[in-house]
PATOR-918516 format. One line per 10 residues: number of its first residue (from 1); their letters; for each residue y, z, x of C-alpha. Coordinates in nm, 3 decimals, decimal comma. Example, Ala and Ser with C-alpha at 12.3 -4.5 7.8 and 13.67 -1.06 7.14 Angstrom:
// residues 2
1	AS	-0,450:0,780:1,230 | -0,106:0,714:1,367;
//
This chain:
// residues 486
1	XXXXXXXXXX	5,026:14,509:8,198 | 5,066:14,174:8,050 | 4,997:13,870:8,276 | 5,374:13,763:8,187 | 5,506:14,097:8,272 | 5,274:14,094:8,584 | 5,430:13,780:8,742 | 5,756:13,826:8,681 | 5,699:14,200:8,854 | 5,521:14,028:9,152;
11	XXXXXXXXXX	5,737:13,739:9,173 | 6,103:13,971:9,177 | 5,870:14,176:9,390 | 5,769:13,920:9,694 | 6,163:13,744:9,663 | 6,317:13,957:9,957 | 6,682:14,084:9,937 | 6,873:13,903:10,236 | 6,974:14,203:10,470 | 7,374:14,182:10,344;
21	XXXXXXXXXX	7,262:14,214:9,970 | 7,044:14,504:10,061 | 7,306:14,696:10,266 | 7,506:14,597:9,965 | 7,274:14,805:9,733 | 7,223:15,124:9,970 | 7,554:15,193:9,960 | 7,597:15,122:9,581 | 7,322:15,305:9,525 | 7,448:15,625:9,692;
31	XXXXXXXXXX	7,780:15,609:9,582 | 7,691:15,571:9,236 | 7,459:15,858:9,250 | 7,751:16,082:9,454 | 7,938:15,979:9,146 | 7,712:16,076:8,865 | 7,526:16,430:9,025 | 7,752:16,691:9,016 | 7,781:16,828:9,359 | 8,062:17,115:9,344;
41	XXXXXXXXXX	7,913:17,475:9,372 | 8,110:17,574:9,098 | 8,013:17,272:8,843 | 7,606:17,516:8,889 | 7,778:17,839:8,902 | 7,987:17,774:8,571 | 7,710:17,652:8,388 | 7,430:17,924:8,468 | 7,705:18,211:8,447 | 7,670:18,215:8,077;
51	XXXXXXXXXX	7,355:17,935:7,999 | 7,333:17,779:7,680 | 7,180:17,431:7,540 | 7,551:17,311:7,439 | 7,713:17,429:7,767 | 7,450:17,236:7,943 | 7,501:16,933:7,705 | 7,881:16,970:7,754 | 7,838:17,041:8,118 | 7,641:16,682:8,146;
61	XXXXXXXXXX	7,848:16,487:7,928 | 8,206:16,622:8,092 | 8,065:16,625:8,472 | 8,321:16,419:8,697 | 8,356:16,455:9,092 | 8,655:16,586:9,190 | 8,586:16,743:9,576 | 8,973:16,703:9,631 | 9,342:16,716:9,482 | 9,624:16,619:9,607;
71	XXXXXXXXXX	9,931:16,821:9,547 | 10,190:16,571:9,461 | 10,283:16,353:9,186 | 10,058:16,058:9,299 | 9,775:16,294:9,349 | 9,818:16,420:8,988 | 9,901:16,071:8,802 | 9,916:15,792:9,056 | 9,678:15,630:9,286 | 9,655:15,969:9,519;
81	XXXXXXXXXX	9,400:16,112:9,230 | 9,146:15,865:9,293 | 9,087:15,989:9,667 | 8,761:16,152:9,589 | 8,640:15,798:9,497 | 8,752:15,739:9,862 | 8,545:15,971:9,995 | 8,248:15,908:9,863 | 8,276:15,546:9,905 | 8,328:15,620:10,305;
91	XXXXXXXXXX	8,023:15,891:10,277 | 7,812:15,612:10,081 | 7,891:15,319:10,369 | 7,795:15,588:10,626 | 7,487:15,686:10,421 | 7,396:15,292:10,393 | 7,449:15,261:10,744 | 7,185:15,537:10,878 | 6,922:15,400:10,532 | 6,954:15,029:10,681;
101	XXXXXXXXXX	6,944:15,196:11,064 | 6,592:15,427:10,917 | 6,388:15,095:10,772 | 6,534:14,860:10,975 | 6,188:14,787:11,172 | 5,968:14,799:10,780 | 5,979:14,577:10,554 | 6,033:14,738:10,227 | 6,007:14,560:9,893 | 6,066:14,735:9,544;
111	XXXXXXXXXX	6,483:14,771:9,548 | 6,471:14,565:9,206 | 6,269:14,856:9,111 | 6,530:15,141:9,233 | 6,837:14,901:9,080 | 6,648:14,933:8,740 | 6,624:15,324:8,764 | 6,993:15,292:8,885 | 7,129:15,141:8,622 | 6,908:15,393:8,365;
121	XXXXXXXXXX	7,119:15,657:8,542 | 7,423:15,497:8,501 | 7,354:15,376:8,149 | 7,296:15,722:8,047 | 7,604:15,862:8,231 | 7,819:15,667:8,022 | 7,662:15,673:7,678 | 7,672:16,055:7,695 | 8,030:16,074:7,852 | 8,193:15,824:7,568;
131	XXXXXXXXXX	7,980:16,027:7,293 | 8,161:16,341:7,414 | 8,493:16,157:7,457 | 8,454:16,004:7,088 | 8,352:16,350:6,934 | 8,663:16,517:7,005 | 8,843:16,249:6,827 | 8,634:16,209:6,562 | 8,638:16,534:6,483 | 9,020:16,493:6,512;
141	XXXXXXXXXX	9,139:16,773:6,788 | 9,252:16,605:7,117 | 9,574:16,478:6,954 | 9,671:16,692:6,686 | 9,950:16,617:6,452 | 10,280:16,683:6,629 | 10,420:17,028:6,465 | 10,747:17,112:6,328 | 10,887:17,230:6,667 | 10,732:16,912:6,820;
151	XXXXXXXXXX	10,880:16,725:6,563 | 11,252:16,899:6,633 | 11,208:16,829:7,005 | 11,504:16,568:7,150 | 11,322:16,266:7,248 | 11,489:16,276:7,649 | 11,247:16,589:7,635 | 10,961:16,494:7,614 | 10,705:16,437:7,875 | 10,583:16,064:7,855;
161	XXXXXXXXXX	10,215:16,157:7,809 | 10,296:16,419:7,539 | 10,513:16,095:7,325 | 10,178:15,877:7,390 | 9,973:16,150:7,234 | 10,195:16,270:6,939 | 10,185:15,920:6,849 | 9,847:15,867:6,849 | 9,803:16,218:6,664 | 10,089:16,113:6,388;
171	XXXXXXXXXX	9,797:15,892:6,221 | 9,449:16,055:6,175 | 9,298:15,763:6,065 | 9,329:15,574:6,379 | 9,190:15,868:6,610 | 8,891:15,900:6,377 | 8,820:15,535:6,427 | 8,893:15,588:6,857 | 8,620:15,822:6,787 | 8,398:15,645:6,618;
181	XXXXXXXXXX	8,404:15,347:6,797 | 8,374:15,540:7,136 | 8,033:15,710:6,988 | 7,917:15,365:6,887 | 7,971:15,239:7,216 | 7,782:15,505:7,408 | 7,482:15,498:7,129 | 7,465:15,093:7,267 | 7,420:15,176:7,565 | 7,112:15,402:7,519;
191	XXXXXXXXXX	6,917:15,093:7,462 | 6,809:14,792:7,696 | 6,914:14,505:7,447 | 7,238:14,638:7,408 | 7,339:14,734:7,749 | 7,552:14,439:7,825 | 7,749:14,425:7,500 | 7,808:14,795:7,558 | 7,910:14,741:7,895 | 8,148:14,508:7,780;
201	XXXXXXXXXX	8,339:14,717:7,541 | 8,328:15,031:7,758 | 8,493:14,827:8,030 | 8,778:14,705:7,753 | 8,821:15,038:7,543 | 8,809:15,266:7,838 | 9,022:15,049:8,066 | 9,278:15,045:7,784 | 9,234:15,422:7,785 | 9,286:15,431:8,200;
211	XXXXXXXXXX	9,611:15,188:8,206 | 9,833:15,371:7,894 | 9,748:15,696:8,136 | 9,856:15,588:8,395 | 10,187:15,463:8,242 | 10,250:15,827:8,045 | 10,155:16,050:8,306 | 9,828:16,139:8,102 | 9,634:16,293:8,320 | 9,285:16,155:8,215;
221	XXXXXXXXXX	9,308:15,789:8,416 | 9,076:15,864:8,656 | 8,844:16,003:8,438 | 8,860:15,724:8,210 | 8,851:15,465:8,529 | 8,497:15,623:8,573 | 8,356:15,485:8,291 | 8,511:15,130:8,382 | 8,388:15,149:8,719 | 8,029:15,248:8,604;
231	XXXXXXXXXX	8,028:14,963:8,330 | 8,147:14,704:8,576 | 7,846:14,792:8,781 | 7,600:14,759:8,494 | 7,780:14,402:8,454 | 7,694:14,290:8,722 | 7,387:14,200:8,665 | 7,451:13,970:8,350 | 7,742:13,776:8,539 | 7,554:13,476:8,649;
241	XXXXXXXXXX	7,391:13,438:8,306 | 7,709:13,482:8,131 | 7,827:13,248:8,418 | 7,597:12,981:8,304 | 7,582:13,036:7,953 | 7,979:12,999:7,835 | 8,095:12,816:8,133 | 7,838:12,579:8,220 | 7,682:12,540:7,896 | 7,314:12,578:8,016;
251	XXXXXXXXXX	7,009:12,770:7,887 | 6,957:13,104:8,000 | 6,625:13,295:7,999 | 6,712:13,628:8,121 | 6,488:13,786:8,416 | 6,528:14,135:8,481 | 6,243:14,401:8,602 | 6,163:14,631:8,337 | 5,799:14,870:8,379 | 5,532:14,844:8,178;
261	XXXXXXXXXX	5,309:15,170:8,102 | 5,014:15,099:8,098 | 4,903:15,403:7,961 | 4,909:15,549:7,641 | 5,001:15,900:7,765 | 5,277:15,704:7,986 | 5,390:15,506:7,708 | 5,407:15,827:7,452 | 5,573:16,036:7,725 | 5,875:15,781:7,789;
271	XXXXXXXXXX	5,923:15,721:7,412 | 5,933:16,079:7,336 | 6,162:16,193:7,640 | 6,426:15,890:7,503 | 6,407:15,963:7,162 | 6,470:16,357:7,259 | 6,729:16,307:7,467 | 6,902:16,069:7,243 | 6,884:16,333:6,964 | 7,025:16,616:7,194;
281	XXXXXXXXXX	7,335:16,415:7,255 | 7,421:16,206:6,922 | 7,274:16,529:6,660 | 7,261:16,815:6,855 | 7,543:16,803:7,071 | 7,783:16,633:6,758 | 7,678:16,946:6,556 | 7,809:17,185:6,826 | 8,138:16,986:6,837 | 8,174:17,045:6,446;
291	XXXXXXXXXX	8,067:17,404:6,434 | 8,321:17,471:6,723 | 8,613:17,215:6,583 | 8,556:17,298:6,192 | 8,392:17,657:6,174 | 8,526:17,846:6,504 | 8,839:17,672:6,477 | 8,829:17,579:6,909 | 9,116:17,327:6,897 | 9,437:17,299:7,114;
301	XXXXXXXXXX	9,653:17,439:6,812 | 9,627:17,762:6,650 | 9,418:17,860:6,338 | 9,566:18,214:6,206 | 9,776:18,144:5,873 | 10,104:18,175:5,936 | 10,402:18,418:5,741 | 10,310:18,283:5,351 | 10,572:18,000:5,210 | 10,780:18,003:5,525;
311	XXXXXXXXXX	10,672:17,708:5,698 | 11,002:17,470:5,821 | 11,286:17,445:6,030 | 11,546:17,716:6,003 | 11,979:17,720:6,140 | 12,024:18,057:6,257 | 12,345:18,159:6,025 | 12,380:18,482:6,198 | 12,271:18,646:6,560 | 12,357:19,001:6,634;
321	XXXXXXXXXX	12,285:19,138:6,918 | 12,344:19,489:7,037 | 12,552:19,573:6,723 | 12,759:19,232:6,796 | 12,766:18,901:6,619 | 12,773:18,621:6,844 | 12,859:18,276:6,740 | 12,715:17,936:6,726 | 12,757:17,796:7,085 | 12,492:17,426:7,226;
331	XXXXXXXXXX	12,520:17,611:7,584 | 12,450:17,944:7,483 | 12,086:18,114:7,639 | 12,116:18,381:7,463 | 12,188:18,357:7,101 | 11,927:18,115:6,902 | 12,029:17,753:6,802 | 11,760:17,717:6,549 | 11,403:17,872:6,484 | 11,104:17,764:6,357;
341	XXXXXXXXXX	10,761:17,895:6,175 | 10,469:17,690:6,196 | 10,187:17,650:5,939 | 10,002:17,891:6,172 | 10,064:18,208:6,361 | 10,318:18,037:6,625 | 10,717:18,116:6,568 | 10,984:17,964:6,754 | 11,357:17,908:6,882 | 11,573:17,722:7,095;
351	XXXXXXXXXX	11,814:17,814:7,338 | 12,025:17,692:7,609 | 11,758:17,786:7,938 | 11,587:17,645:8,147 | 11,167:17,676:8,116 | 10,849:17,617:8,319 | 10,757:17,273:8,190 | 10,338:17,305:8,136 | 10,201:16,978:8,222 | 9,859:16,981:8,125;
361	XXXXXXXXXX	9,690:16,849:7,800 | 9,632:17,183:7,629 | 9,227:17,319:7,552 | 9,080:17,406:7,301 | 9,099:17,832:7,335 | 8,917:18,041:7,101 | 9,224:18,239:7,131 | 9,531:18,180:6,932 | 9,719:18,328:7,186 | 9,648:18,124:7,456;
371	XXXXXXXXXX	9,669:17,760:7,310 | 9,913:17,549:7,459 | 9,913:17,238:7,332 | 10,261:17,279:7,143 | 10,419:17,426:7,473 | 10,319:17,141:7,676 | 10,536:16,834:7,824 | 10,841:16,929:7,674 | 11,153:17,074:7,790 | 11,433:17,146:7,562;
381	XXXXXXXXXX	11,445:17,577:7,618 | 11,234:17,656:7,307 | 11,004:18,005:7,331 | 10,699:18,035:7,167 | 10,540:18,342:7,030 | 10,231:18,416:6,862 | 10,234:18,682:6,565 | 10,012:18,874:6,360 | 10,145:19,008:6,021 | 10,159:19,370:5,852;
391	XXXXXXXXXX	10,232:19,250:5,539 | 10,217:19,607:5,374 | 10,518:19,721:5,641 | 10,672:19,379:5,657 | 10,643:19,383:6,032 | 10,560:19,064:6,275 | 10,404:19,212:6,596 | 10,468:18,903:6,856 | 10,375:18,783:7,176 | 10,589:18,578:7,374;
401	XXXXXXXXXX	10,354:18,263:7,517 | 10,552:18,120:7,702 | 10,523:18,395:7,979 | 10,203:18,380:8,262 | 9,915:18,569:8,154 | 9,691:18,735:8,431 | 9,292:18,592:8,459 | 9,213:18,962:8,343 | 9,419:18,926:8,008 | 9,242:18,607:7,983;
411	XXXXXXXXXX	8,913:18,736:7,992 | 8,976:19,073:7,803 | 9,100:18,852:7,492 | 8,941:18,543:7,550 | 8,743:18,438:7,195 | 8,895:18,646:6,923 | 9,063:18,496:6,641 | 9,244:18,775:6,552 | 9,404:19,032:6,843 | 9,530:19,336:6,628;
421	XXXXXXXXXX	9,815:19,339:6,782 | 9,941:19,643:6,536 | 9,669:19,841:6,696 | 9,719:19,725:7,069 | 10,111:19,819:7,026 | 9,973:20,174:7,044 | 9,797:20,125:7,359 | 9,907:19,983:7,666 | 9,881:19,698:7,601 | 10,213:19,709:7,416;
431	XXXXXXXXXX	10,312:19,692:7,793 | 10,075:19,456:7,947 | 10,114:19,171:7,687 | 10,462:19,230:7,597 | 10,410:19,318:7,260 | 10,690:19,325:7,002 | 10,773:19,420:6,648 | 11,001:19,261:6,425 | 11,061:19,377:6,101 | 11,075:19,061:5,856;
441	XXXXXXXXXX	11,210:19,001:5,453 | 11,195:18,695:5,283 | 11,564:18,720:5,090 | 11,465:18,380:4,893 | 11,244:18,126:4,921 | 11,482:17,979:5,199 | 11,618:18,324:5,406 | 11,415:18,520:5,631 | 11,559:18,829:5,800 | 11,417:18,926:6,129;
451	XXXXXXXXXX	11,531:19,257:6,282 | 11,385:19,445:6,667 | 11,392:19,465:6,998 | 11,349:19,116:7,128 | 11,162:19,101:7,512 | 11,466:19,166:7,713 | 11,476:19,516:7,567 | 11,790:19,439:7,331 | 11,823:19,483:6,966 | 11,883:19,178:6,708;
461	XXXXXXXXXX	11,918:19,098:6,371 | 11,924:18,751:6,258 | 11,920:18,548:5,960 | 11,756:18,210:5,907 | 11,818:17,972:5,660 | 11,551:17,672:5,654 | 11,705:17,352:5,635 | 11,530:17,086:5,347 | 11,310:16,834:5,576 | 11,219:16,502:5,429;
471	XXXXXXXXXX	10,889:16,445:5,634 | 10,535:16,430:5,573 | 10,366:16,772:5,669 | 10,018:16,772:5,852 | 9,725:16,580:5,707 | 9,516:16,879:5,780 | 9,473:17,282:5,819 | 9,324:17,576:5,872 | 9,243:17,805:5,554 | 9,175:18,156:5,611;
481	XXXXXX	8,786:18,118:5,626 | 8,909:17,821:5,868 | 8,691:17,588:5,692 | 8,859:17,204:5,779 | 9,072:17,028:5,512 | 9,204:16,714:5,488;
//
């Protein structure tokens, strides 16, 4: 150790905290750490159900506490979701209480020494978290570009949260650069000399992030309050120099404990343990995200092609049901007002009914089936079903997804690209999914007939006829090897 290093290590060491300041730190220093180890059962029993190096890496990066909800709005978008921080704040003053109550007869030096290891913690905690939050933006799947049903949908329908994200997904540029600069951020903070620059942006980016949740009903402002929370701790520590530096005007020589190794073997084996565990999370862990986003197609919209050159927005010029023709009436929950087929496997159609509304953000599912992102915070009474094609017998086998699949259909099909639904129809599964079959013929390149036994057991025929749109369609797709375009 250096004879610098060594008195500035002696002379942080000998300065005693007053007793407030160090009551101050026990009960930062447990809350922080109740905030940062995962301590849910189910957060270990998730992760070693099924281990693998990038569910550990995702498990790590996408830890947050959450040891209650609230049912009610507040509790799910307002200040009522934040009341595990309460908790652990109260458990942390308690815990701080019985520390200073333990040593209060020693006197104990070395808390600049736990505050440095503190901050390491928290450091890390955020550069990993904002890596994985800037990866799935990047890699452009947490807001994809609104669809042609989305795009159909009345505004006064909408959720707020789903108009903040449609917009955001409507450019693909800007989420790329969110992204990016959210990866950038959490790569500063891996190092000492950035820390407080990082720090500052996480707090700015990330409170941004927090308040435009809160105001759309997003869902994520706690999580995103985290990270602001943890980097106004890490600021702490710069205030007074930042204090004196742009509002006094003086000359700052910054102080702050850092160890020395003073072995080789010590020195090799905290080098080595950095530079791994940066390479996990900004190589390792970024190739998973691509292989998963680009390769396996895991995003919140589907990836199956969908019926060849029939993409659009369709008026339903006739419905018969049952042998009759109905006609065209807005209030009618019964007949279809329009229809739609999406670039991929998802076909839909409006009509006058009421609808669970799903609130939630959508995941990225492995299964077609079960994505929904395009379902979510909107009303309007459109139904959504899934479809594979038998082009040889013209025949859409569909799956109505707006209905409430069991946990055991969401295990037995959970991961496959492709159901077979032709096949299942034979089984019993015809029954337990809901299967259907419509036969299908494309007239022209703007009619498509669709003829069955819809899932209230009656018989239709109906006619579409897609109506011209004068839009941009969707910067990017899925081809049939689901290799990414742009």
């Amino acid at each position: 150790m250096s004879t610098a290093t060594q008195t500035l290590s002696h002379s942080i060491d000998d300065q005693l905290w007053s007793r407030p300041e160090k009551f101050i730190f026990r009960v930062a220093f447990i809350f922080f750490i109740l905030l940062i180890v995962p301590s849910e059962p189910e957060w270990y029993t998730k992760l070693f159900s099924d281990f693998s190096l990038y569910k550990l890496l995702s498990a790590l990066a996408g830890s947050r506490p959450g040891l209650i909800e609230i049912k009610s709005e507040s509790g799910r978008w307002g200040l009522a979701s934040y009341a595990t921080w309460g908790i652990l704040l109260l458990a942390a003053v308690v815990g701080g209480i019985m520390w200073s109550l333990l040593v209060r007869k020693r006197t104990i030096s070395g808390y600049h020494k736990l505050y440095y290891w503190l901050r390491v913690l928290v450091r890390y905690r955020i550069a990993i978290g904002l890596i994985a939050f800037g990866l799935i933006k990047f890699y452009p799947m947490q807001m994809p570009y609104p669809s042609v049903s989305n795009l159909h949908t009345e505004f006064g329908d909408y959720a707020p949260f789903k108009l903040y994200w449609q917009s955001v997904g409507l450019s693909l540029e800007y989420q790329i650069f969110l992204g990016a600069l959210e990866i950038i951020i959490g790569a500063l903070l891996f190092f000492r000399a950035t820390t407080a620059i990082g720090a500052i942006l996480t707090a700015g980016v990330l409170y941004n992030i927090a308040h435009a949740n809160l105001g759309y009903d997003g869902g994520v402002h706690v999580y995103s309050s985290y990270f602001v929370l943890l980097a106004l701790f890490l600021l702490v520590q710069y205030i007074p120099g930042i204090w004196k530096l742009f509002i006094k005007g003086e000359t700052v020589v910054p102080q702050y404990y850092t160890p020395d190794y003073t072995t080789t073997r010590g020195k090799t084996f905290y080098i080595a343990a950095k530079a791994i565990f940066i390479f996990l999370f900004l190589f390792v862990y970024s190739y998973y995200r691509y292989d998963l986003h680009f390769n396996k197609g895991r995003l919140k919209e589907p990836i199956l092609p969908g019926l060849k050159k029939a993409e659009g927005f369709y008026n339903v010029k006739s419905f018969v049901l049952n042998g009759d023709s109905l006609r065209y009436s807005p209030t009618d929950s019964v007949r279809w007002h329009n229809a739609v087929f999406e670039r991929y496997s998802t076909f839909s159609y409006k009509v006058y009914k009421p609808f669970d509304i799903k609130t939630g953000n959508g995941v990225p599912d492995g299964t077609d089936l079960f994505k929904e992102y395009e379902l979510t915070g909107r009303a309007g009474g459109r139904v959504y079903l899934y479809y594979e094609i038998d082009s040889v017998e013209r025949n859409l086998y569909l799956v109505d997804k707006n209905q409430k699949f069991s946990k055991n259909t969401l295990k037995k099909y959970a991961d496959k690209d492709f159901l077979g639904l032709k096949e299942l129809y034979k089984t019993d599964a015809r029954d337990t999914l809901g299967i259907l079959r419509w036969h299908y013929a494309q007239i022209d390149s703007s009619t498509v007939q669709l003829s069955g036994i819809d899932q209230y057991k009656d018989t239709i025929h109906v006619e579409l006829e897609r109506i011209p749109q004068l839009h941009t369609p969707g910067k990017y797709w899925y081809t049939e090897n689901k290799k990414f375009h742009y």
